[in-house]
N, C-alpha and C positions, 0 to 999 in steps of 0.2 A: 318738320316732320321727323319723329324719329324712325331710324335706318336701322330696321330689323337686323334685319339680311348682315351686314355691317359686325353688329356688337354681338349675334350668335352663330355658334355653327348650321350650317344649310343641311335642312332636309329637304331630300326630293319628292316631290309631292306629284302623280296625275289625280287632274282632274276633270274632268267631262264640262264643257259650256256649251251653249247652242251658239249655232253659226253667229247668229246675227251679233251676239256679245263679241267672241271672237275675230269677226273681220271690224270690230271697232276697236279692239283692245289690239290688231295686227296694225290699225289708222293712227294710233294713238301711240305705237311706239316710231314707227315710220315717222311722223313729224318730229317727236323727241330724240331719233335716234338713238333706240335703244333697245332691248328686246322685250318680245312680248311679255316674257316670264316677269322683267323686272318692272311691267306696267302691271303687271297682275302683283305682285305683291305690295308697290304704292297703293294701288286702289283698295286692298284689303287693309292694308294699315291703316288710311285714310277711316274706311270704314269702323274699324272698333275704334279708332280715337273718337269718331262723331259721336258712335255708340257708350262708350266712356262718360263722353261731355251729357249729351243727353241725359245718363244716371246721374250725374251731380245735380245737374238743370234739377230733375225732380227730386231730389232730395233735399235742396236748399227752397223749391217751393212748398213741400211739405212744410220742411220746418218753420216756413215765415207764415202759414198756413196756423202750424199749432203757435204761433206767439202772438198772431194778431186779434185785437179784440175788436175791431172793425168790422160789423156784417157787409156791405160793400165790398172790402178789401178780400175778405175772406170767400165771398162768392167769387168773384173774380177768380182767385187760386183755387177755388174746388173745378170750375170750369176750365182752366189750363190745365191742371192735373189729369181730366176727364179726357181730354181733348191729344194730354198726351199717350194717355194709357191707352184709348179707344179708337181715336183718329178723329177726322172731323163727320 
């Protein structure tokens, strides 16, 4: 994972969570020893890289989408696609 925090200068940032997030994100640095702040900004990293990966995922099935001449195959990628954009 790359270390924000690390390669920029910090801004201070409040931000509001509900309890129930917070006494997990207080659970979660407690075993890692380490602080809350810095299990909140892994988890957010964490998160746009998924979110990153995810926009490539559909970009590469689009494209195999537009190259395939297989109805099969091509249904297939229009219901992934569907399935990404919409949920299940």
């Amino acid at each position: 994972m790359i270390d924000m925090a690390k390669s920029e200068k910090a801004v201070r940032q409040s931000v509001t969570i509900p309890t129930r997030i917070a006494k997990h994100v207080r659970a979660i640095a407690k075993t890692r020893k380490t602080s809350a702040s810095r299990v909140l900004v892994d988890l957010i990293e964490a998160g746009m890289q998924s979110k990153e990966a995810e926009k490539e995922r559909f970009f590469a099935l689009a494209n195999q989408l537009s190259e395939t001449l297989d109805p099969v195959e091509r249904q297939k990628l229009k219901k992934e696609l569907a399935r990404m954009t919409f949920g299940e």
